[in-house]
C-alpha positions in Angstrom: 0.0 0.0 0.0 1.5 3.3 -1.0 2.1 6.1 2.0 1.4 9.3 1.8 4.1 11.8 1.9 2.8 13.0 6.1 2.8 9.0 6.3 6.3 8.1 5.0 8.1 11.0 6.3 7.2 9.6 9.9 8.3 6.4 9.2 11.3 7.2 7.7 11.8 9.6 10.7 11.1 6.9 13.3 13.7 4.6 11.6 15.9 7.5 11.7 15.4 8.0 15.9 15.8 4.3 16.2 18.8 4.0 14.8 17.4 1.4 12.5 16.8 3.7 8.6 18.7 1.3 6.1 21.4 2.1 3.6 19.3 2.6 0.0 15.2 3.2 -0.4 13.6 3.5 -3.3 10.9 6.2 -3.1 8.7 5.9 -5.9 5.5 7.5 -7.1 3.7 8.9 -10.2 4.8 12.4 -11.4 3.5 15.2 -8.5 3.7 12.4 -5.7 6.6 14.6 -3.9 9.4 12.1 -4.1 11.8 14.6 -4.6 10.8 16.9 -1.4 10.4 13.1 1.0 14.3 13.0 -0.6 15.2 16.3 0.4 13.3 15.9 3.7 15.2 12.8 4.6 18.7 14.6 3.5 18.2 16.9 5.8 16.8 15.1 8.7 20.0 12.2 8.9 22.5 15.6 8.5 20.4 18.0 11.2 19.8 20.9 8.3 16.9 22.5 7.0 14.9 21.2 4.3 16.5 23.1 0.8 16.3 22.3 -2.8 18.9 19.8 -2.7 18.7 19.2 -6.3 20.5 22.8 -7.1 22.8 22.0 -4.2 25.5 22.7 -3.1 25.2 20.8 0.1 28.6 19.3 1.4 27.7 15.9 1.6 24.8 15.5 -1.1 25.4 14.3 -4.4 23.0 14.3 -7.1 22.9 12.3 -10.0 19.9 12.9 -12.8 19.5 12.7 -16.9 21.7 15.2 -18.3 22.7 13.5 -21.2 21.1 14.0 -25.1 19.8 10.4 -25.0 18.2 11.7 -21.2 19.9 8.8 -19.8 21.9 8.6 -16.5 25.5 7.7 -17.5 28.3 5.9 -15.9 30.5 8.8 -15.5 27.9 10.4 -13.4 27.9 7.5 -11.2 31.8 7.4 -11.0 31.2 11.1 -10.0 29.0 9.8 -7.2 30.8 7.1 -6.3 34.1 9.2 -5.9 31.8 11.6 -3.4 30.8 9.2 -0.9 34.2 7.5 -0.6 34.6 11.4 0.8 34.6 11.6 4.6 31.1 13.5 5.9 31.4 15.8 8.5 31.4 14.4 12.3 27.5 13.6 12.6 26.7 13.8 9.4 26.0 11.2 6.4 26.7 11.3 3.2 23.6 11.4 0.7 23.7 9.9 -2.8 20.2 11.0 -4.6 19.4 9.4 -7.8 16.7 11.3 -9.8 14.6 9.1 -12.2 16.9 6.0 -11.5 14.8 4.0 -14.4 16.6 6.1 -16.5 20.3 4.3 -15.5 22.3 3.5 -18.5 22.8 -0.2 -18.2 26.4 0.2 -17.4 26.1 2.7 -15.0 23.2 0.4 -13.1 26.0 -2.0 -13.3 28.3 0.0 -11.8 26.2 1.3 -8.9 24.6 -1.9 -8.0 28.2 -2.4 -6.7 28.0 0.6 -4.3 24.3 -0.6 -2.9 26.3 -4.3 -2.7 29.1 -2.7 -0.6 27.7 1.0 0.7 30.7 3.4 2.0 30.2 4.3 5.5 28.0 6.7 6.5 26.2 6.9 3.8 22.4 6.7 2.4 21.5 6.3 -1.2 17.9 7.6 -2.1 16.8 6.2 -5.8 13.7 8.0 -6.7 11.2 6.8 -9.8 8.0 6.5 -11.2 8.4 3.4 -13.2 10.4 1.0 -10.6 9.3 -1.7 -12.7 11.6 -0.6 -15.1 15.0 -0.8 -12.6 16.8 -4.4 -12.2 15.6 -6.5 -9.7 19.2 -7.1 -8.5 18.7 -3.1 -7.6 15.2 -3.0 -6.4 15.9 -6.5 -3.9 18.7 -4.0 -2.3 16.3 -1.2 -1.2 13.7 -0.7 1.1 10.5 0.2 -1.2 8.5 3.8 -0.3 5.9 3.9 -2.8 4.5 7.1 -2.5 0.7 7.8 -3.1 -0.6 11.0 -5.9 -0.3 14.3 -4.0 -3.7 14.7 -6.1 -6.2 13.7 -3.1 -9.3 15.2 -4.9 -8.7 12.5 -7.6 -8.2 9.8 -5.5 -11.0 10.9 -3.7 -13.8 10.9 -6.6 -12.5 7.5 -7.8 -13.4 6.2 -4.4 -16.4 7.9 -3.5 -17.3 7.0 -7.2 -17.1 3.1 -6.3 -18.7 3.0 -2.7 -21.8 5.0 -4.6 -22.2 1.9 -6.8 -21.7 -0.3 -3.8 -24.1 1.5 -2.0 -27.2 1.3 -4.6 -25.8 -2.6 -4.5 -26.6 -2.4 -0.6 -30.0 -1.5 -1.0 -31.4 -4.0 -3.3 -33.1 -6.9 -1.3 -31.5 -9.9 -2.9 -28.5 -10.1 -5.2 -29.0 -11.6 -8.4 -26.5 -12.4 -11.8 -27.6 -9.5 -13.5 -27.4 -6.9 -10.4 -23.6 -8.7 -9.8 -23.4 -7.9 -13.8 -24.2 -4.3 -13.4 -21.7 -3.4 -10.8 -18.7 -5.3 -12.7 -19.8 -3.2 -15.7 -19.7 0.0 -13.3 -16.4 -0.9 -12.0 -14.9 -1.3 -15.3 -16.2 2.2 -17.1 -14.4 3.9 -13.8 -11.3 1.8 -14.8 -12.0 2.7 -18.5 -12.1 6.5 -17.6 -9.2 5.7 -15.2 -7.3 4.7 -18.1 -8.0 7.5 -20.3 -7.4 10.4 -18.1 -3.7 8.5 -17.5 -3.4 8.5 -21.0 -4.3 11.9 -21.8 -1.7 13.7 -18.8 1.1 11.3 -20.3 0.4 12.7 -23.8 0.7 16.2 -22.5 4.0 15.8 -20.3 5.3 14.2 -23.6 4.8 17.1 -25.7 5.9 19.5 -23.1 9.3 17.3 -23.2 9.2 17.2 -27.0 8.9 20.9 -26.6 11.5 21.6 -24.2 14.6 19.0 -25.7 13.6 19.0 -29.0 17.1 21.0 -30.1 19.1 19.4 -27.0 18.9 15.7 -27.7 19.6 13.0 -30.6 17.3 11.5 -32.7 16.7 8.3 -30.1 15.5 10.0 -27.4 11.6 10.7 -29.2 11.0 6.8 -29.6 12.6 6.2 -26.3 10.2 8.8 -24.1 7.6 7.7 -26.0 8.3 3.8 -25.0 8.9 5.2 -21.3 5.6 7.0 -21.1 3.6 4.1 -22.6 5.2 1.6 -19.5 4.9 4.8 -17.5 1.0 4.7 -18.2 0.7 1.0 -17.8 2.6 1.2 -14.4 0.1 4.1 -13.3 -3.1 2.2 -14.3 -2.0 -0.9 -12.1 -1.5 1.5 -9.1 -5.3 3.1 -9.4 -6.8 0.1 -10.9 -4.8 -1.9 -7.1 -6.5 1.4 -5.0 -10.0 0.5 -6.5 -9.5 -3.0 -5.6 -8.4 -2.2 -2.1 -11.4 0.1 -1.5 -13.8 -3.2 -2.2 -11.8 -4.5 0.4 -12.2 -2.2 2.7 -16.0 -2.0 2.3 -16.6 -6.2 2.7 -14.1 -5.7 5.7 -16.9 -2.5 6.8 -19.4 -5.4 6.4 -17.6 -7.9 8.6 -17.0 -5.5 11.5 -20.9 -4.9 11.1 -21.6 -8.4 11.7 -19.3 -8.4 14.3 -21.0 -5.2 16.1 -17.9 -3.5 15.8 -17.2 0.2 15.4 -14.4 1.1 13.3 -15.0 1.0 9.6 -12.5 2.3 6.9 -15.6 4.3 5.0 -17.3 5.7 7.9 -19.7 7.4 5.0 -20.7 4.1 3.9 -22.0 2.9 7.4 -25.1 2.5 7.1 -24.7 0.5 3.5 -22.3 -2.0 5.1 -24.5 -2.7 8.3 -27.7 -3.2 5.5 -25.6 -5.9 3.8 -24.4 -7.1 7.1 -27.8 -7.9 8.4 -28.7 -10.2 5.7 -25.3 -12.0 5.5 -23.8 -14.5 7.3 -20.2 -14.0 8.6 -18.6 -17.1 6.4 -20.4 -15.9 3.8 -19.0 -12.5 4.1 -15.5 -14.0 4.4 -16.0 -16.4 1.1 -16.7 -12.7 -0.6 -13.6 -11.3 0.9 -11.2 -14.2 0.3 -12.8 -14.0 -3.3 -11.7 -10.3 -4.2 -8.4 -11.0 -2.4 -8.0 -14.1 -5.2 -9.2 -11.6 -7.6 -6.5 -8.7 -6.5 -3.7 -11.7 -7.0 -4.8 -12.8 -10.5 -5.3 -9.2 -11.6 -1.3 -9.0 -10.7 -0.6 -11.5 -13.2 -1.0 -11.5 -17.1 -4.7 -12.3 -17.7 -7.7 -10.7 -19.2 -8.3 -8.1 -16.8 -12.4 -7.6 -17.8 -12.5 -11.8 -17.8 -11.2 -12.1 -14.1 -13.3 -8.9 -12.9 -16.6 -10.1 -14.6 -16.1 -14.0 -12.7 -15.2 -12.5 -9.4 -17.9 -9.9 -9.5 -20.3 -12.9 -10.2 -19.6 -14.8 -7.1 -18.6 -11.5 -4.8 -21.8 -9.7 -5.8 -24.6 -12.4 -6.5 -26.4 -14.3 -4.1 
């Protein structure tokens, strides 16, 4: 489940007081999550400074490595550059900070190369890789970091999408019975908000696209076009599967709403559904309920793999949502 930025800031602060923050995270999130200020908010907390734009630095013991080159590709000689600045003692009480900006972007030899420095970290140092397409890194550099997946800063989004889906769930509540065709209904409803999901990801891609065309058109070589436009269609598919996962997780958390209801117990993830959840509680029986839950969590694991998404939704939906 992604944190939000309040959410992993205390955590990473925590680990901090404890003595136990590991070497290398990898903060990731979609464009606008704020994985470069958690970045520079960590920076500052390990080294006792206040919060700056580290990325203009010219902090002591932060380096900073980002795509620079035509091809907009992080090179090996900017990781030797890195390297060569935390072998450099920190100041007493201090550590020394290695930030690498859109580290899906590593050229594979310089992956290579710093795959050896998260293998064998120089003392006193902490090495922040920050991306939003973490899919696209080597597993042998993703198993070496602690993960901080970062939810959108965009909560008014996030917001409609969910309030979107516990409306259709709530007009589920209040039929009397649950047949094929009302279970139908909602998988059809659940899959236009994916559909518009999809589209709206599709349309911000297209314009952050052409405001990079517009912007490196003159700086870069011929490659780079195809190559943006292959990272912003992986860039959309990785997006999708982090909104589509939130919807998914907000079905759970209204069937686990209805099992607390059955339960006579108060605390419910969507307080404004309350009353939808105790309805469907009242007529269910609690291994029922749990044969829906354990049903949508099967459903959340097959959606992870490669199968036809609107296949797997429309058979779960079936034997979640009908009687």
């Amino acid at each position: 489940m992604a944190f939000s930025h309040t959410a992993a800031l205390e955590y990473l602060r925590r680990a901090y007081e404890q003595n136990r923050l590991a070497h290398a995270y990898l903060i990731s999130g979609s464009p606008g999550s704020g994985k470069r200020l958690l970045a520079a908010e960590l920076a500052s907390l390990v080294n006792g400074t206040k919060p700056g734009n580290v990325f203009s630095a010219s902090a002591r013991e932060i380096s900073v490595a980002e795509p620079e080159s035509k091809s907009r590709r992080i090179v090996i000689e900017q990781v030797r550059a890195l390297e060569h600045a935390l072998q450099m003692r920190a100041t007493a009480g201090r550590r020394k900070v290695a930030i690498i900006a859109e580290a899906d972007r590593l050229q594979p030899q310089a992956a290579n190369a710093f795959l050896k420095t998260l293998e064998e970290p120089p003392k006193d140092s902490l090495l922040l890789l920050l991306s939003a397409l973490p899919e696209a890194l080597p597993d042998t550099i993703i198993s070496r970091c602690i993960a901080i997946p970062l939810a959108t800063s965009d909560e008014q989004r996030v917001t409609a999408e969910e309030a979107e889906l516990v409306n259709l769930l709530g007009d589920a509540a209040n039929e009397p019975t649950w047949s094929i065709q009302h279970a139908y209904r909602i998988a059809q409803g659940f899959q236009r908000l994916l559909g518009a999901i999809r589209e709206q990801i599709k349309t911000e891609n297209a314009e952050m696209l052409k405001r990079e065309e517009a912007r490196y058109r003159n700086s870069t070589d011929g490659a780079w076009l195809e190559d943006r436009e292959e990272y912003y269609k992986a860039l959309a598919e990785s997006l999708y599967i982090q909104r589509r996962a939130a919807l998914i997780e907000t079905l759970l958390k209204w069937w686990s709403d209805v099992l607390r209801a059955s339960s006579d117990l108060n605390m419910r993830d969507l307080p404004a559904a309350k009353k939808q959840t105790a309805a469907v509680a009242r007529r269910s029986a609690t291994p029922e309920i749990l044969r829906r839950i354990r049903r949508l969590e099967e459903l959340r694991d097959h959606l992870g793999r490669n199968i036809q998404e609107a296949l797997a939704i429309e058979v779960a939906f079936l034997q979640i949502f009908a009687s």
